[in-house]
PDB file of N, CA, C and O in Angstrom:
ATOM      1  N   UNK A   1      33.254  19.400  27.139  1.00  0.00           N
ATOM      2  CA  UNK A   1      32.501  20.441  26.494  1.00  0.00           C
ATOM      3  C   UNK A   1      32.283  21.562  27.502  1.00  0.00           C
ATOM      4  O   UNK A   1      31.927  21.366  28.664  1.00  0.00           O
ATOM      5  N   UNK A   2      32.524  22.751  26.963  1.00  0.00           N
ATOM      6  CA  UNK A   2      32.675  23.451  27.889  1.00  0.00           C
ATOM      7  C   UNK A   2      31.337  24.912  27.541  1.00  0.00           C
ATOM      8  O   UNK A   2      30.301  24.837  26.880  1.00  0.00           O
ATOM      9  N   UNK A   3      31.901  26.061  28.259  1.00  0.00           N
ATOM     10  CA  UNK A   3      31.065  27.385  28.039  1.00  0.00           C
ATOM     11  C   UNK A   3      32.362  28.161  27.510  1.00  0.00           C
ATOM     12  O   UNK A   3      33.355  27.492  27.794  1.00  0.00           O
ATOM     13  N   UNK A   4      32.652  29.198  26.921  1.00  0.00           N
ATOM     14  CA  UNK A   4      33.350  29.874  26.937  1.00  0.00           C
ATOM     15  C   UNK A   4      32.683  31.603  26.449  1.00  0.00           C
ATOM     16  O   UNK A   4      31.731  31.652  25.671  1.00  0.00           O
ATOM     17  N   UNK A   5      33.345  32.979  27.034  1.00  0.00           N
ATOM     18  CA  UNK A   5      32.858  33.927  26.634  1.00  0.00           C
ATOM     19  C   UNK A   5      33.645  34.494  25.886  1.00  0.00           C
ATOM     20  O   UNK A   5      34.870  34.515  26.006  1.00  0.00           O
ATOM     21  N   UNK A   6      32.707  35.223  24.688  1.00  0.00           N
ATOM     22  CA  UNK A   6      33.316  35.850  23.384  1.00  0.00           C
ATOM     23  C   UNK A   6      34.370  36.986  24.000  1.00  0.00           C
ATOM     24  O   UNK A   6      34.153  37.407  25.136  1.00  0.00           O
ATOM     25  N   UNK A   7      35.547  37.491  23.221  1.00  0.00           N
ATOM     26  CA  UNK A   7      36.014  38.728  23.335  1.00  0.00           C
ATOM     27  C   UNK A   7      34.906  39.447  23.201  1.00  0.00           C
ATOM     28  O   UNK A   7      33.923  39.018  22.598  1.00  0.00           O
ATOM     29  N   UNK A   8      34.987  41.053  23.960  1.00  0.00           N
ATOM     30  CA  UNK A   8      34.564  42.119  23.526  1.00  0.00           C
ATOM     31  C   UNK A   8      34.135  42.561  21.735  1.00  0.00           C
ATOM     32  O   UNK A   8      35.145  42.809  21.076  1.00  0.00           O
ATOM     33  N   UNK A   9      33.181  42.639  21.174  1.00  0.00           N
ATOM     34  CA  UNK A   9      33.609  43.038  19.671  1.00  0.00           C
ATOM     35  C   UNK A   9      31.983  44.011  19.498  1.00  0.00           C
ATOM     36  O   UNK A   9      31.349  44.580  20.386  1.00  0.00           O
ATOM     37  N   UNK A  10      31.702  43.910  18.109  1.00  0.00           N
ATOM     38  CA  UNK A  10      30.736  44.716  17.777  1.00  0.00           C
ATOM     39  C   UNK A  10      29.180  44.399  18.349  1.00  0.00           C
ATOM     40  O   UNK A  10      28.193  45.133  18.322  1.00  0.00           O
ATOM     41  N   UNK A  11      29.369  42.698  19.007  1.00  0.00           N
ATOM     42  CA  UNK A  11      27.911  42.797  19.784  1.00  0.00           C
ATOM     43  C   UNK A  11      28.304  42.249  21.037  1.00  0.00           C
ATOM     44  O   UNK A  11      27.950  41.190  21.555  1.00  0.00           O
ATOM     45  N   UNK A  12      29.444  43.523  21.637  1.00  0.00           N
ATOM     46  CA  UNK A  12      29.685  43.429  23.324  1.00  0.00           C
ATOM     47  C   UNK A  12      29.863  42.306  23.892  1.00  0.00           C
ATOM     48  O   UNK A  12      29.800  41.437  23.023  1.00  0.00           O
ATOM     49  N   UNK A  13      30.093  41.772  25.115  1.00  0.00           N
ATOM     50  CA  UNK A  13      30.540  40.587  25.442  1.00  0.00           C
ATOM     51  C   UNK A  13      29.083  39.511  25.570  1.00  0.00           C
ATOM     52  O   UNK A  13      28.001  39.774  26.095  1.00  0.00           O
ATOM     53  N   UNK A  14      29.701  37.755  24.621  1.00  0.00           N
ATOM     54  CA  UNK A  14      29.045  37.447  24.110  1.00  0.00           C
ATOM     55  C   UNK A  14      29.017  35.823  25.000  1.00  0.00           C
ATOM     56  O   UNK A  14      30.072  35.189  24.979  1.00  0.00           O
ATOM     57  N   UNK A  15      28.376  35.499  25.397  1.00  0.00           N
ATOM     58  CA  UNK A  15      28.419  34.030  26.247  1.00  0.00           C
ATOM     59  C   UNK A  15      28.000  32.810  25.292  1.00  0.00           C
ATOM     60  O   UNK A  15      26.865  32.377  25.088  1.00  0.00           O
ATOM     61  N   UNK A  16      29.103  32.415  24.815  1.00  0.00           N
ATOM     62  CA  UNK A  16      28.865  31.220  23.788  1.00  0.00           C
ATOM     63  C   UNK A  16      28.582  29.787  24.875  1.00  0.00           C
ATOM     64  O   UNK A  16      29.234  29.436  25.859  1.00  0.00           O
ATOM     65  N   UNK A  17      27.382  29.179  24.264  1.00  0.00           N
ATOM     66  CA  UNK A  17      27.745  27.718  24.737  1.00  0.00           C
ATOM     67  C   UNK A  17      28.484  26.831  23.635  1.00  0.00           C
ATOM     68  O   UNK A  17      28.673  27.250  22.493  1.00  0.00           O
ATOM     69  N   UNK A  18      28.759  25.965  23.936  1.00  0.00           N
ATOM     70  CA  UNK A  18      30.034  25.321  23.038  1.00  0.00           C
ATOM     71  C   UNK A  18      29.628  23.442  23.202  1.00  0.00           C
ATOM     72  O   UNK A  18      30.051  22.387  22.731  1.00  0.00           O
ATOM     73  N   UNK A  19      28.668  23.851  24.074  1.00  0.00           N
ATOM     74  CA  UNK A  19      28.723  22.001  24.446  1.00  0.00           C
ATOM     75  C   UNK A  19      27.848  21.514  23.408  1.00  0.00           C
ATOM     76  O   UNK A  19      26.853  22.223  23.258  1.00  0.00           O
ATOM     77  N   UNK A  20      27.938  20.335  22.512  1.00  0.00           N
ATOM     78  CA  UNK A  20      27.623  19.363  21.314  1.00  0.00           C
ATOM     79  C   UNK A  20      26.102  18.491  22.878  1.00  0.00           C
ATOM     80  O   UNK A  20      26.392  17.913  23.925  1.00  0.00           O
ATOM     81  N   UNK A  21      24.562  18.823  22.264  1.00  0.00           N
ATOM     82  CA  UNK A  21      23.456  18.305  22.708  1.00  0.00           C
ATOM     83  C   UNK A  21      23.528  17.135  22.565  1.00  0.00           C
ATOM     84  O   UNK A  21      24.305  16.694  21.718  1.00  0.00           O
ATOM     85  N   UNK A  22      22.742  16.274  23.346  1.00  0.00           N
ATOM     86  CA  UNK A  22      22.276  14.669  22.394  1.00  0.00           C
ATOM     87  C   UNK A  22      20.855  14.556  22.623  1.00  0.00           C
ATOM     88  O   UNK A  22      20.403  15.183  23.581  1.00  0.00           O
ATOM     89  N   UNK A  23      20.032  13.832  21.877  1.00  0.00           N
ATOM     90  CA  UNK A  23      18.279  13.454  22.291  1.00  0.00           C
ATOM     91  C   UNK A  23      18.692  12.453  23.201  1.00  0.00           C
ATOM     92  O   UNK A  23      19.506  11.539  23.072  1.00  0.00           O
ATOM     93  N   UNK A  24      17.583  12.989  24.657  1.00  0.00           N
ATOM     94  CA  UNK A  24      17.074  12.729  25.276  1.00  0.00           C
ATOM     95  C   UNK A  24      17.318  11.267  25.424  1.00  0.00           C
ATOM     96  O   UNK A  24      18.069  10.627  26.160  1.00  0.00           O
ATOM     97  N   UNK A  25      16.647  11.004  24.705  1.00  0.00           N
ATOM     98  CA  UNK A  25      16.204   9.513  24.577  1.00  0.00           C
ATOM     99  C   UNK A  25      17.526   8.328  24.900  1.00  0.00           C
ATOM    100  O   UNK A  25      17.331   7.183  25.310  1.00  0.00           O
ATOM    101  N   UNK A  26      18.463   8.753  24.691  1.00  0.00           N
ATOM    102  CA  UNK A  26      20.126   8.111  25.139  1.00  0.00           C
ATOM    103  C   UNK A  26      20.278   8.244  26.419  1.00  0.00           C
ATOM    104  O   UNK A  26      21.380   7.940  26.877  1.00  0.00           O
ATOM    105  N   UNK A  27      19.254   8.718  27.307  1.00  0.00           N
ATOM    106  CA  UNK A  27      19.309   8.601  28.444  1.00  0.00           C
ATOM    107  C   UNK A  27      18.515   7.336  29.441  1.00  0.00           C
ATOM    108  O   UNK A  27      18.691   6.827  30.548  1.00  0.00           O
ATOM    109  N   UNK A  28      17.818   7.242  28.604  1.00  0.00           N
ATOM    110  CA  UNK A  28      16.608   6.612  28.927  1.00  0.00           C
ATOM    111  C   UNK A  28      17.103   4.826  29.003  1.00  0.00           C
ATOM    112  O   UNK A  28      17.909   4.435  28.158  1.00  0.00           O
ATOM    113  N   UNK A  29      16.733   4.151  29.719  1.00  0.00           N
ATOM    114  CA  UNK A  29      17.368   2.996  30.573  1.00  0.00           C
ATOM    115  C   UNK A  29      16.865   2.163  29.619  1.00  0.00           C
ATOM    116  O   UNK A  29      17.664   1.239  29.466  1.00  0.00           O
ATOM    117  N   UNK A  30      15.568   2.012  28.644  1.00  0.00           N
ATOM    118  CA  UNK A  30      15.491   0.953  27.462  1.00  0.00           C
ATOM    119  C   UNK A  30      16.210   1.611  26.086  1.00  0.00           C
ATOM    120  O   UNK A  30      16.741   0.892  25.239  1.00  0.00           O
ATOM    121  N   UNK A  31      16.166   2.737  26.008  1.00  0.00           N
ATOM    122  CA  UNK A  31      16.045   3.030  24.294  1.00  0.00           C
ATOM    123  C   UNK A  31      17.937   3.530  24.716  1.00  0.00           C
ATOM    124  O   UNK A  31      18.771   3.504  23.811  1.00  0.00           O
ATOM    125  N   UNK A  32      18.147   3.749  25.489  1.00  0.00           N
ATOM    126  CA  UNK A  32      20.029   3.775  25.427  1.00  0.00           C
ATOM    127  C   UNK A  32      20.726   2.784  24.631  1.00  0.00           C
ATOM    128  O   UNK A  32      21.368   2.858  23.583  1.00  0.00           O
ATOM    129  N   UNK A  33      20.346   1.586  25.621  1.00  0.00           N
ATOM    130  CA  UNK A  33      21.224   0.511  25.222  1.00  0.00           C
ATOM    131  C   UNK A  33      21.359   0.409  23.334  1.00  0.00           C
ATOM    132  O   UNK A  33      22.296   0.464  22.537  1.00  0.00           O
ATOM    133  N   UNK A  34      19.469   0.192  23.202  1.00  0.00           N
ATOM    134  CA  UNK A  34      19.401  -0.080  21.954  1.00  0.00           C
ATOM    135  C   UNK A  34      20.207   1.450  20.818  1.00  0.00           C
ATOM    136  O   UNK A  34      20.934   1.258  19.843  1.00  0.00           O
ATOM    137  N   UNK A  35      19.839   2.631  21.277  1.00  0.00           N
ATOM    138  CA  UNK A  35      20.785   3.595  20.402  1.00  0.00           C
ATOM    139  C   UNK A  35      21.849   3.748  20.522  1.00  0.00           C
ATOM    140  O   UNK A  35      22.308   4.538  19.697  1.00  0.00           O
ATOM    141  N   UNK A  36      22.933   3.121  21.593  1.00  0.00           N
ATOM    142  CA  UNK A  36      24.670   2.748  21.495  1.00  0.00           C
ATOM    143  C   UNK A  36      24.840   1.309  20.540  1.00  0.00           C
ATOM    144  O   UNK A  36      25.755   1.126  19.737  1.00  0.00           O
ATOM    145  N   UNK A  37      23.822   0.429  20.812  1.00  0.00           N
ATOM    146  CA  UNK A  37      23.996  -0.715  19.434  1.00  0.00           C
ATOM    147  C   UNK A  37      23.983  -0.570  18.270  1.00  0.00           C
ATOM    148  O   UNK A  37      24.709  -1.114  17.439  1.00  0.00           O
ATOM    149  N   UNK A  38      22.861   0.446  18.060  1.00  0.00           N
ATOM    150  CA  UNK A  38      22.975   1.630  16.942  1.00  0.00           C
ATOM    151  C   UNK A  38      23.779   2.090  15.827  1.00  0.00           C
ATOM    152  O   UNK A  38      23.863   1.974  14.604  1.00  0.00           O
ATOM    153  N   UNK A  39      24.361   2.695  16.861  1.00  0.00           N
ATOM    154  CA  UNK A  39      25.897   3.401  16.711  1.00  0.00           C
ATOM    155  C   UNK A  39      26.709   2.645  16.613  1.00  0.00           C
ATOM    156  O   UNK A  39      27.541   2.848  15.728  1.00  0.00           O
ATOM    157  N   UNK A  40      26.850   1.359  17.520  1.00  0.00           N
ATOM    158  CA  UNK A  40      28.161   0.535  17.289  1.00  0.00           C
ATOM    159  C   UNK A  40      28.207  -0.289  15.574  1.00  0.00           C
ATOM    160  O   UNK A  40      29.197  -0.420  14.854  1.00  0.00           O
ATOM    161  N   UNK A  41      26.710  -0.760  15.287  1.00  0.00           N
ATOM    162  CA  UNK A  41      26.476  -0.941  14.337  1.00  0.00           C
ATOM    163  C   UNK A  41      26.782   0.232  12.942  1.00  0.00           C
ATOM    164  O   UNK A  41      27.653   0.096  12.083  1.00  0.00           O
ATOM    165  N   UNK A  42      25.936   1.186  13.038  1.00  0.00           N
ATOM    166  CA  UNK A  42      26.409   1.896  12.047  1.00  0.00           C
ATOM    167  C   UNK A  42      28.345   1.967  12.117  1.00  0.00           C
ATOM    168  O   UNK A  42      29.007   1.194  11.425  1.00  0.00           O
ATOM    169  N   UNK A  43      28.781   2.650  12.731  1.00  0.00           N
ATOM    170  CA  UNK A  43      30.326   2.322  13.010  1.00  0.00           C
ATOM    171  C   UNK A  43      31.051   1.774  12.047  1.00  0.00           C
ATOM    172  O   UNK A  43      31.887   2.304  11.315  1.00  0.00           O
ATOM    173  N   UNK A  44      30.485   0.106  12.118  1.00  0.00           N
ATOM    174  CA  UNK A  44      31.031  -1.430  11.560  1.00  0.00           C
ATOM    175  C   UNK A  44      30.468  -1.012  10.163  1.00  0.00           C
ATOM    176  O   UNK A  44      31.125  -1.661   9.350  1.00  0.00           O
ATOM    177  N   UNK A  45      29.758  -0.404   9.645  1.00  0.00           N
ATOM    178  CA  UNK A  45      29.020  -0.042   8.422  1.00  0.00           C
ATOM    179  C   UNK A  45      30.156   0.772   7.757  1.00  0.00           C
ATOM    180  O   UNK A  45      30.974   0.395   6.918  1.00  0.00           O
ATOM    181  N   UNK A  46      29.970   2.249   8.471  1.00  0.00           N
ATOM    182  CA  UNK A  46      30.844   2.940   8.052  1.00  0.00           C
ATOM    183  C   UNK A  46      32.362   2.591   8.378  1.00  0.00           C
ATOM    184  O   UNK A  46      32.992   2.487   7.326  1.00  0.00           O
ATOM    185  N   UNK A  47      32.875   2.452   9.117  1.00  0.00           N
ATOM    186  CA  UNK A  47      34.426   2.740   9.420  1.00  0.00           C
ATOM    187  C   UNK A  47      34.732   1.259   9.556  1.00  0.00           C
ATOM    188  O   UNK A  47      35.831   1.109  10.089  1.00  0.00           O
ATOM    189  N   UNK A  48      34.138   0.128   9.257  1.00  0.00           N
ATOM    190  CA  UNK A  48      35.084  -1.270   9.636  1.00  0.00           C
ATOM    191  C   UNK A  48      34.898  -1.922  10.760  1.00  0.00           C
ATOM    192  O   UNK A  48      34.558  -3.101  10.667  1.00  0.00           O
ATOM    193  N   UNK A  49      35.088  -1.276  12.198  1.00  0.00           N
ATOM    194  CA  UNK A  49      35.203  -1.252  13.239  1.00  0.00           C
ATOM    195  C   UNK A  49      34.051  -0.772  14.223  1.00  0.00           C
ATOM    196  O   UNK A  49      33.138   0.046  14.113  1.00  0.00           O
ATOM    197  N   UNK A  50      34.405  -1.476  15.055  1.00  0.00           N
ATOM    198  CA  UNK A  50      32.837  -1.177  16.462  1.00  0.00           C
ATOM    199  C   UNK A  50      33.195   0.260  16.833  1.00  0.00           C
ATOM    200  O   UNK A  50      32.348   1.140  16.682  1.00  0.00           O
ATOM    201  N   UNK A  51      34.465   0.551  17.332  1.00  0.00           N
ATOM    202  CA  UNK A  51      34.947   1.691  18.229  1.00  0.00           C
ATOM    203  C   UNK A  51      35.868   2.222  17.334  1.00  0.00           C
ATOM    204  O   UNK A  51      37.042   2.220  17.704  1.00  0.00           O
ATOM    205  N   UNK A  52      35.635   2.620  16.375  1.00  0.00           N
ATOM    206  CA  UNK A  52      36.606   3.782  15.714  1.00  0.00           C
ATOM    207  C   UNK A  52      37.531   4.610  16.610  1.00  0.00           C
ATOM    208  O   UNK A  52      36.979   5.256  17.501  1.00  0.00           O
ATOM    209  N   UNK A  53      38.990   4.687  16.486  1.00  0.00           N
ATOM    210  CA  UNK A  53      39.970   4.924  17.307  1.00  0.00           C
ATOM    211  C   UNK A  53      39.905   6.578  16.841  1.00  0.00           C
ATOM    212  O   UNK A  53      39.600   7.171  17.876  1.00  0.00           O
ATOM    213  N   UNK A  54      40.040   7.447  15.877  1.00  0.00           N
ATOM    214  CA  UNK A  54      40.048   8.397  15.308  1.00  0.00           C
ATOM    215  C   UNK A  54      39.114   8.207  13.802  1.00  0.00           C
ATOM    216  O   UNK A  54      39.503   7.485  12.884  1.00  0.00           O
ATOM    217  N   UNK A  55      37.879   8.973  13.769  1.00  0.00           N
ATOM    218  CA  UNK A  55      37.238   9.872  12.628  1.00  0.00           C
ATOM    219  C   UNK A  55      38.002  10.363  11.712  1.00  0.00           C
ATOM    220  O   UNK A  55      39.169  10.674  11.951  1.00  0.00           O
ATOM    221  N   UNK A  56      37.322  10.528  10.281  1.00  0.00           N
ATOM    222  CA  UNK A  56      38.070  11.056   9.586  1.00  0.00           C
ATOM    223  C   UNK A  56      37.128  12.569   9.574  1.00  0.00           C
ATOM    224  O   UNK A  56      36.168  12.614  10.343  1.00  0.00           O
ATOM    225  N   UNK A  57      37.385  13.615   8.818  1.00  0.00           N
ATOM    226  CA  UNK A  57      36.687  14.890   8.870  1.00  0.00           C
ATOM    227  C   UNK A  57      35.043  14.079   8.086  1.00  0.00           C
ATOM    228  O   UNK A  57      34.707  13.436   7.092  1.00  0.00           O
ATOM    229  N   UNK A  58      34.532  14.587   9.174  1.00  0.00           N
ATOM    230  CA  UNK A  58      32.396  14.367   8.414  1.00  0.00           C
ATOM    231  C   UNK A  58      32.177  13.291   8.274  1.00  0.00           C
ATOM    232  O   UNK A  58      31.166  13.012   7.630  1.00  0.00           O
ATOM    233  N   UNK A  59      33.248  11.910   8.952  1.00  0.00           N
ATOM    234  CA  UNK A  59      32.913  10.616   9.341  1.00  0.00           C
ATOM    235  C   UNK A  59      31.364  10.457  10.282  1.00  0.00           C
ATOM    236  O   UNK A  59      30.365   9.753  10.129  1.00  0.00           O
ATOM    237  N   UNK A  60      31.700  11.320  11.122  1.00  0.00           N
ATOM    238  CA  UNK A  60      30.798  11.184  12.286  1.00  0.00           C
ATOM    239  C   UNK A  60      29.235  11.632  11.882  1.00  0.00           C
ATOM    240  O   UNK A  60      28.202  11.254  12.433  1.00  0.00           O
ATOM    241  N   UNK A  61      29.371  12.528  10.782  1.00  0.00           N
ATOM    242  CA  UNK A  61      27.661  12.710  10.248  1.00  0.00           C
ATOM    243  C   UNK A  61      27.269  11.610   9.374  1.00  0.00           C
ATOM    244  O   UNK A  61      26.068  11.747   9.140  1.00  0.00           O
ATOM    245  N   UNK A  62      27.803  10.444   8.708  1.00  0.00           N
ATOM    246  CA  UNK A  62      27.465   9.454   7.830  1.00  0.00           C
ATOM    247  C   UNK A  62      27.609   8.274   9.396  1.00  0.00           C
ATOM    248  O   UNK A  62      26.503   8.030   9.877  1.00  0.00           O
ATOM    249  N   UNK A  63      28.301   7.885   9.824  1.00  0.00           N
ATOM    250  CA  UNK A  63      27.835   6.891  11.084  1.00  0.00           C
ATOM    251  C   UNK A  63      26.241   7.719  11.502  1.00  0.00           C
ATOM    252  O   UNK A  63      25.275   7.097  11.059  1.00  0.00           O
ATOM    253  N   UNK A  64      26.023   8.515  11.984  1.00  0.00           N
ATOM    254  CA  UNK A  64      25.206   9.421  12.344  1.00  0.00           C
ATOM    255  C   UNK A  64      23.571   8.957  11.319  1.00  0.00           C
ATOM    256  O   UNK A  64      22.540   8.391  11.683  1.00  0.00           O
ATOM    257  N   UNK A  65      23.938   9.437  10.157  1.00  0.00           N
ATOM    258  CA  UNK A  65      22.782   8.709   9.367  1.00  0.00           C
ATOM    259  C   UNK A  65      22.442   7.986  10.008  1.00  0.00           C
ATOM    260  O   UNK A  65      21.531   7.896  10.830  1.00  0.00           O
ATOM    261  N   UNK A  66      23.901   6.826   9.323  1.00  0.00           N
ATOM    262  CA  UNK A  66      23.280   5.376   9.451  1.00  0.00           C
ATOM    263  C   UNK A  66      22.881   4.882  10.627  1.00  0.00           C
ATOM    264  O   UNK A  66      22.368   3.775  10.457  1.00  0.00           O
ATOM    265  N   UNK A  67      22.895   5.320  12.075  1.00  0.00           N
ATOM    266  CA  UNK A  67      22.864   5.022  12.572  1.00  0.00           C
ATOM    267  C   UNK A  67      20.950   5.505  13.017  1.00  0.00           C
ATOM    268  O   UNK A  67      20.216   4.850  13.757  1.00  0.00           O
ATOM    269  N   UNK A  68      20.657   6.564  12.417  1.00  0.00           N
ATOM    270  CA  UNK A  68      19.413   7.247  12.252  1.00  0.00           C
ATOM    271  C   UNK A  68      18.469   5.937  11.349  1.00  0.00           C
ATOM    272  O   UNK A  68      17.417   5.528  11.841  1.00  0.00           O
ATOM    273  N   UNK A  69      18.913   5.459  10.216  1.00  0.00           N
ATOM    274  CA  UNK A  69      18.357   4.771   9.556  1.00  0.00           C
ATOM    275  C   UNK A  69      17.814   3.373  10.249  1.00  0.00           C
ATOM    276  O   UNK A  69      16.747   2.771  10.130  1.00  0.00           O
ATOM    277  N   UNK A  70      19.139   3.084  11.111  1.00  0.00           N
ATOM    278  CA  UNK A  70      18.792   2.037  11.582  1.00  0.00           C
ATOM    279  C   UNK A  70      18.094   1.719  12.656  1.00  0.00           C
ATOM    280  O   UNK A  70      17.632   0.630  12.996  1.00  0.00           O
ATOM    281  N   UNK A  71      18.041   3.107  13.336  1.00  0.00           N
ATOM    282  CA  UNK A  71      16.782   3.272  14.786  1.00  0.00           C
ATOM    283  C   UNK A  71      16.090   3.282  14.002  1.00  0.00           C
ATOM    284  O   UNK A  71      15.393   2.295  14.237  1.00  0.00           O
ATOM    285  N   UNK A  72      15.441   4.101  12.432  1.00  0.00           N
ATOM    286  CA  UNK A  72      13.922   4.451  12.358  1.00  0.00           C
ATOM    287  C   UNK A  72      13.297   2.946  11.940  1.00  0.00           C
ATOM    288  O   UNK A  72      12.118   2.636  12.112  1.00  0.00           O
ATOM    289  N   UNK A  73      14.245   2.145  11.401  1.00  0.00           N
ATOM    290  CA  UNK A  73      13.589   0.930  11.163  1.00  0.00           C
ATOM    291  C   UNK A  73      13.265   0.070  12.238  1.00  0.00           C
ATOM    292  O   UNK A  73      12.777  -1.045  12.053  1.00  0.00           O
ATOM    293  N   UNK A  74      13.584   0.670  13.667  1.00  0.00           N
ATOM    294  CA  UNK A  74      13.128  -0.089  14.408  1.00  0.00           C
ATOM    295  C   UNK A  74      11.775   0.748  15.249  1.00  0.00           C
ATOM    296  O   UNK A  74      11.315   0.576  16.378  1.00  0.00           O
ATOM    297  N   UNK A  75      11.426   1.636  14.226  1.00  0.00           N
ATOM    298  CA  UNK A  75      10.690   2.653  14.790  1.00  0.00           C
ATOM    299  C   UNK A  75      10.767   3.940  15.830  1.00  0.00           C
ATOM    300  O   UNK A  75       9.913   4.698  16.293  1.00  0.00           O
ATOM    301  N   UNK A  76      12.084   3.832  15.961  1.00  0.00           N
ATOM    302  CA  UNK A  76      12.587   5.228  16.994  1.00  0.00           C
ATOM    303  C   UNK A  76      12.837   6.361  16.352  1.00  0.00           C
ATOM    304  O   UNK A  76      13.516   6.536  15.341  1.00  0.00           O
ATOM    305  N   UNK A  77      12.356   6.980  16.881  1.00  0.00           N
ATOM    306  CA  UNK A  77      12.958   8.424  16.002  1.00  0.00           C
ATOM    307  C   UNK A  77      13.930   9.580  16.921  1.00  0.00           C
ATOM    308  O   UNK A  77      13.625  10.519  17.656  1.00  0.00           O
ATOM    309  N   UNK A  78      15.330   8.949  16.439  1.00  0.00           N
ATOM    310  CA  UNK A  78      16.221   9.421  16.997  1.00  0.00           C
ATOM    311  C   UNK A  78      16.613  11.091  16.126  1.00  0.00           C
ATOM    312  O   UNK A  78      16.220  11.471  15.024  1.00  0.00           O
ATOM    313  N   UNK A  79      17.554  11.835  17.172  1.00  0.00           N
ATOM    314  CA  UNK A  79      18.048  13.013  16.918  1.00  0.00           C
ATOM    315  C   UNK A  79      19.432  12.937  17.024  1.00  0.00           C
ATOM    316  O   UNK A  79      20.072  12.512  17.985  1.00  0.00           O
ATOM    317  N   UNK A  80      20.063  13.605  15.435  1.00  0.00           N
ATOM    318  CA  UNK A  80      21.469  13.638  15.890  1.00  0.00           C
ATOM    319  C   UNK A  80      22.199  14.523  16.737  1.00  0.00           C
ATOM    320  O   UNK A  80      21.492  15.471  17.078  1.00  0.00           O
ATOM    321  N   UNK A  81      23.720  14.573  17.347  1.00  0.00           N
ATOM    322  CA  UNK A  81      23.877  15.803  17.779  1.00  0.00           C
ATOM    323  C   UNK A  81      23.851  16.926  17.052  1.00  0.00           C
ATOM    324  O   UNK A  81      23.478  17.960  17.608  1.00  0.00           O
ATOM    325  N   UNK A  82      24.100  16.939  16.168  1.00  0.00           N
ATOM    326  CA  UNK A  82      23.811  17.754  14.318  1.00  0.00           C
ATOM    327  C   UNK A  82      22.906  18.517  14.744  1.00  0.00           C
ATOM    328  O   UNK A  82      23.145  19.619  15.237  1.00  0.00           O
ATOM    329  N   UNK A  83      21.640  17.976  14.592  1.00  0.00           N
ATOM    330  CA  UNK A  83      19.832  18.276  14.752  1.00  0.00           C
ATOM    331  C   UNK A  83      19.630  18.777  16.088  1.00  0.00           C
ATOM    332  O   UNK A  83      18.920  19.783  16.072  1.00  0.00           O
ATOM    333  N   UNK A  84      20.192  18.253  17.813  1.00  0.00           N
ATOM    334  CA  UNK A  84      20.155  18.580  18.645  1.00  0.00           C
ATOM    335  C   UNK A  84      20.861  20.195  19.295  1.00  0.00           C
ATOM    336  O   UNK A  84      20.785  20.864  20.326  1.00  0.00           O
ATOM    337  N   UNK A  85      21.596  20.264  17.865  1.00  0.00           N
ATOM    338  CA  UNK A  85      22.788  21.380  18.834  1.00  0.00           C
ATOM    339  C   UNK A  85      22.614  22.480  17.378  1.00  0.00           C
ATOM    340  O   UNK A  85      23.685  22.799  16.860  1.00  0.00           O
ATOM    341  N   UNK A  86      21.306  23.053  16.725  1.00  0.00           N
ATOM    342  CA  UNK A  86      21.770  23.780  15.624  1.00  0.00           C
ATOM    343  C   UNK A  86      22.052  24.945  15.699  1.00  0.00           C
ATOM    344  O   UNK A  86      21.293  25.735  16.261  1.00  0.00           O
ATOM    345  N   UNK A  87      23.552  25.431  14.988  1.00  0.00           N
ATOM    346  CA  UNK A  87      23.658  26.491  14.099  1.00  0.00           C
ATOM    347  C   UNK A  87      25.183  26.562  14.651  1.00  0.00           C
ATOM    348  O   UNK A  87      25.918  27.546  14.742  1.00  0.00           O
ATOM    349  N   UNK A  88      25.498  24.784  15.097  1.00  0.00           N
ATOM    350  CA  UNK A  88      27.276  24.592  15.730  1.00  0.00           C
ATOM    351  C   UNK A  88      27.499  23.615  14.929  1.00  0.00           C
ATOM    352  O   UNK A  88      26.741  22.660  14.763  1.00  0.00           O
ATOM    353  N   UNK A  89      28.936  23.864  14.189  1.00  0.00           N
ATOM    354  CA  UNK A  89      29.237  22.810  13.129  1.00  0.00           C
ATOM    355  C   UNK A  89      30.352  22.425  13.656  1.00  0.00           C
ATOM    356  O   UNK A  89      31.240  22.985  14.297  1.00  0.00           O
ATOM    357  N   UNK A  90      30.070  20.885  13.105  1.00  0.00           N
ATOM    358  CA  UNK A  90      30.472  19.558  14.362  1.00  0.00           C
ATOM    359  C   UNK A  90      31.311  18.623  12.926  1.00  0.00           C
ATOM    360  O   UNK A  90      30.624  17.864  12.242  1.00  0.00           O
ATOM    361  N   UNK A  91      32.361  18.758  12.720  1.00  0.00           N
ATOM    362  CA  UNK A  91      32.856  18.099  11.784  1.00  0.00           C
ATOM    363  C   UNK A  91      33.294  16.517  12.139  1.00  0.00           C
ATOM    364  O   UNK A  91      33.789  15.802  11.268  1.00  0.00           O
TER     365      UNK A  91
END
C-alpha cells in the first residue's frame, strides 16, 4: 500500500493516500489473535476455506461482516477496513 500524487488538474497537485486502515485493536497482543480466528472463521463461512487463495469481487465485505458478527458476539467491537479507511472503495 502505497502514497501516490494526483496529476496536475482542476484542484492542483493532489497527495492521495491509497493505503487500506485496519482498527487498532489487530494490533494488540490479546484481541489479535482472537480477530485473525475471526476472520479465519468467517472465511470457512463464507468461501469454504480458512485461507481463501483469490476473492471474488465484494467477497471480502461479506467475510468482513461475518467476521464483525462474530467478534460482537464475543463482545468486541471491531472495525472494518471499509469503516477504517472511508470514502476508498475496497472491492
Amino acid at each position: 500500500m502505497r502514497i501516490k500524487k494526483a496529476s496536475k488538474g482542476w484542484r492542483g497537485n493532489v497527495t492521495l493516500d491509497t493505503r487500506i486502515k485496519h482498527d487498532p485493536q489487530e494490533d494488540d497482543p490479546k484481541l489479535g489473535p482472537i480477530i485473525k480466528q475471526a476472520y479465519e472463521e468467517a472465511c470457512i463461512t463464507v468461501c469454504g476455506e480458512k485461507k481463501p487463495r483469490k476473492l471474488e469481487l465484494g467477497q471480502n465485505h461479506a467475510i468482513w461482516g461475518k467476521q464483525k458478527e462474530i467478534l460482537r458476539a464475543q463482545g468486541i467491537s471491531w472495525k472494518t477496513p471499509a469503516e477504517m479507511t472511508p470514502g476508498t472503495m475496497i472491492d
